[in-house]
N, C-alpha and C positions, 0 to 999 in steps of 0.2 A: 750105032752098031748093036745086033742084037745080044741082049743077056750085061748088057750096060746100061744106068743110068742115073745121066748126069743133071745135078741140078747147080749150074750158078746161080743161086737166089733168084731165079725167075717164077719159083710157085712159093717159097719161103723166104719172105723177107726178114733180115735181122732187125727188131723191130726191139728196143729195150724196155718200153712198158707191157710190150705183151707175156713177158716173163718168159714161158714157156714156147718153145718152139717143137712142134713135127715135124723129122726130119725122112724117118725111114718106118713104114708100117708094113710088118708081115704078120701073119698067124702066129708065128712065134715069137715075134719078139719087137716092142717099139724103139727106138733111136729119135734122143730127145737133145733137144739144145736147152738148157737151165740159165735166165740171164738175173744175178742178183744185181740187186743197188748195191750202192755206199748204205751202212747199217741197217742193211735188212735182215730182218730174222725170219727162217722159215723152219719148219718143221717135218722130220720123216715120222711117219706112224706105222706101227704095227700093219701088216698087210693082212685080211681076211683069208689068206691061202697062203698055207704053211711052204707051199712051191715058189713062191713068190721070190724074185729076187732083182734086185736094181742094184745098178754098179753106174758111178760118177766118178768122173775122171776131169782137173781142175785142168782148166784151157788156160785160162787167165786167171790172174787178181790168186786173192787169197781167203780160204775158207778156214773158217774157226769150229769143232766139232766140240760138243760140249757131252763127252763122255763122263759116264757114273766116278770113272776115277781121276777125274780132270780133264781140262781142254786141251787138243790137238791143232795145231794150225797145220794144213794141206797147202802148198803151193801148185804150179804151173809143173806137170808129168806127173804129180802124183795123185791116187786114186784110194778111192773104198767101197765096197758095195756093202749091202745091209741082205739078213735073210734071217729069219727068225726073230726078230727084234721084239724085244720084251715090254717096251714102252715108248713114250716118245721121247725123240732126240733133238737137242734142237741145234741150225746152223746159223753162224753168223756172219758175216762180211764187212768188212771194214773198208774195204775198196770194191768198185765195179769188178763184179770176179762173172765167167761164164764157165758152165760146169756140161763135160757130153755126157750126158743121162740114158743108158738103156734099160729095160726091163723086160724079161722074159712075160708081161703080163699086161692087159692094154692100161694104161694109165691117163694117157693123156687126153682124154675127153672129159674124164671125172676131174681131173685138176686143170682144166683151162678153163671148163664150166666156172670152177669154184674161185679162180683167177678172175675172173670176167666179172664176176661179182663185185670183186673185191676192188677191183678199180673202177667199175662202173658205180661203185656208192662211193668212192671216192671221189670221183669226177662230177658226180650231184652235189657233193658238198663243196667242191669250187667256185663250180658253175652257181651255186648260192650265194656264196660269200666266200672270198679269197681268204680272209684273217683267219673264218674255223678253220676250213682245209692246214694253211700253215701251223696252226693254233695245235690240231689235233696231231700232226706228224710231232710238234717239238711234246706235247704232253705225252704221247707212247715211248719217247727216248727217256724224258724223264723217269717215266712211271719206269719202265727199263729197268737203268739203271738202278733208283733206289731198291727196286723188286731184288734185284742181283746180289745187292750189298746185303740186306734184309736177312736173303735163303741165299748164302755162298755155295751150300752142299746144293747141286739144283736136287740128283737121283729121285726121290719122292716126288718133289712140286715138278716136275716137266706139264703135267697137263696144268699145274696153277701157273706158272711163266706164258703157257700158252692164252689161258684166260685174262693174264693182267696186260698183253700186247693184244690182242685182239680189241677188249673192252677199251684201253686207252687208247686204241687209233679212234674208234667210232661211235663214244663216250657223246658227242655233239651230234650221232646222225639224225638226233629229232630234231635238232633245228632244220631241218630240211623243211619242217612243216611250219616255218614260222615266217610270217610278210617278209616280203623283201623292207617293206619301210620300216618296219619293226626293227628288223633283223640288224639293219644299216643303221638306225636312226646314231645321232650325235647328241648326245646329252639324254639327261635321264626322262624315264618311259613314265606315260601313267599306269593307274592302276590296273586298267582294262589291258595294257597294254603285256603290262607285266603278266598277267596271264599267262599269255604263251611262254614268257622267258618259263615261269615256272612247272610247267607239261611239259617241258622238252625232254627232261631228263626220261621221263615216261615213257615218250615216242621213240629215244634214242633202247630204252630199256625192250619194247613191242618191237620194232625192227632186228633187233639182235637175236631175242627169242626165239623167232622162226628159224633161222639159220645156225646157231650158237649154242643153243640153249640157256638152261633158267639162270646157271650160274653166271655167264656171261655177261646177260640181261641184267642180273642184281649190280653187278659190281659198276657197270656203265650207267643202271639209274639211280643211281645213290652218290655219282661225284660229287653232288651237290649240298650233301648231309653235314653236319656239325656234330662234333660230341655233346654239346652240350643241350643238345635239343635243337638250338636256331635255324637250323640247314631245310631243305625243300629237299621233294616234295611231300615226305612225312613227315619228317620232325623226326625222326630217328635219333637215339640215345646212346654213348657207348658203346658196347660191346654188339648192339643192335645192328652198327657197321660190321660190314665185313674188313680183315687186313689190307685186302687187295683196294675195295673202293675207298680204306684212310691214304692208302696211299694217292691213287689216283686225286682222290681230292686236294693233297699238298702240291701234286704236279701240275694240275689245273690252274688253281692260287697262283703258285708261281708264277707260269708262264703269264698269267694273265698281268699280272703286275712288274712285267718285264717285258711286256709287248707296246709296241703301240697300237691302241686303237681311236686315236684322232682325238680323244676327250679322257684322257686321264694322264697322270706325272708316270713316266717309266721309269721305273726303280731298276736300280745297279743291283745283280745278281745277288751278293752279298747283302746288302741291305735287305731285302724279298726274304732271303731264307731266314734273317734275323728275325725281321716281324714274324716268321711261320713259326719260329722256334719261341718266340715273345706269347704266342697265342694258343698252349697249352690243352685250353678249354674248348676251340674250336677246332681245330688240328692233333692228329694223332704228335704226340713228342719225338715219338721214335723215329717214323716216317721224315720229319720236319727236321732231328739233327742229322739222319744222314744226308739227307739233303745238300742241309748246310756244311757237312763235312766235305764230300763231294767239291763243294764250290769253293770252298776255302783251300782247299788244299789244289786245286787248279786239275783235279781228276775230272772233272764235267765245267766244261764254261761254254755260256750263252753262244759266242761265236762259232765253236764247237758242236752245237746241237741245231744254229739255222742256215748253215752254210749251202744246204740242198734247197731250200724253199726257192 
């Protein structure tokens, strides 16, 4: 019928990794389907045009809004729209939530673009080795949370909560450039071998940069740093780290010593955070009790953080 039209998912499919959906495009105005994970964090930014305005209305699940003066949880009928926004904001989800997203402005090309990225260097990092992929989702929850506990007030750090989930998802994306036989091997590397382990943090550092920028880039090639000098690839000292990459590096640690990967003792949650906390000189303290606080008090547990892998 004319001046009607109907789409039963036959040109839009409900597709959950694709995030973002198109549903209705005019000159004035796009009509968007928004599909979150279980703990996914995303972020609204400031719009270039003061005209600007998106309004999301919760379909499903449940949205967490982390406003200047505390958090907001949105259910299913309820809505917000954004217009002037002074900085960025960020959402969370604790369950599969779907949000209908309109905007008076075209949007959805510039964020499905920047979507498409974001799961297409994720899916290189699978398609390399399944452990980093799992490895790097449980180290952004981590780095997360302690970042949370760290800065409770977010108001100022919103762009640094943005920097410490970014850099701790793709913290490993230089191993993209390292052998598979390397990458996989069982037992320990030689010298030659170790090369690559040691550049990666670099390539993961080069990759970010272009897309991210410098701070991004620092905090993700420096997971690998020590206080007390011993850490790759510079030897960085101190205060020479950034807070963000002390943190990321206790998340790293952790996980790693609570995973398995086919040649090493996996350590029980609590025990992991006690060594991190044992090891002062190599690990930030701060980063490493809350941590440990966290796990001890049964606010973060291991089951808890791999339940999606």
């Amino acid at each position: 019928m004319k001046g009607i039209h109907l789409n039963k998912y036959g040109n839009v499919h409900p597709d959950p990794k694709a995030g973002l959906q198109l549903l209705c495009k005019c000159p004035e105005f796009e009509v968007m389907e928004q599909f979150i994970a279980r703990d996914a964090v995303i972020w609204l930014v400031p719009a270039d045009d003061a005209e600007t305005l998106e309004f999301f209305y919760v379909h499903s699940g449940k949205i967490q809004v982390e406003l200047d003066e505390g958090p907001v949880v949105l259910g299913p009928g309820e809505f917000f729209f954004v217009k002037d926004l002074p900085h960025e904001v960020v959402l969370k989800s604790h369950c599969e939530s779907k949000l209908l997203y309109l905007s008076n402005r075209p949007m959805f090309e510039e964020s499905s673009s920047f979507e498409a990225y974001l799961y297409g260097l994720l899916d290189e990092i699978n398609q390399k080795d399944n452990y980093t992929y799992q490895h790097s989702r449980n180290v952004m929850k981590y780095s997360v949370r302690i970042f949370e506990r760290m800065y409770p007030t977010m108001g100022s750090n919103e762009a640094l909560y943005n920097d410490m989930a970014i850099a701790s998802l793709f913290h490993d994306a230089g191993k993209c450039h390292v052998p598979d036989e390397i990458l996989k091997k069982k037992g320990k590397l030689d010298a030659d071998e170790m090369q690559y382990i040691f550049r990666h943090p670099m390539d993961s550092a080069r990759i970010l940069r272009n897309y991210y920028g410098d701070r991004v880039a620092e905090i993700a090639g420096n997971h690998h740093e020590r206080l007390d000098g011993s850490g790759y690839p510079y030897g960085l000292v101190g205060d020479q780290i950034s807070p963000e990459a002390k943190i990321l590096a206790v998340a790293d640690a952790f996980d790693a010593m609570t995973s398995n990967r086919g040649y090493n003792r996996v350590k029980d949650p609590l025990e992991a955070a006690q060594e991190l906390v044992s090891l002062p000189t190599k690990f930030d303290p701060i980063s490493s009790q809350i941590l440990y606080d966290l796990i001890r008090s049964g606010e973060m547990t291991l089951q808890q953080e791999i339940t999606e892998q």
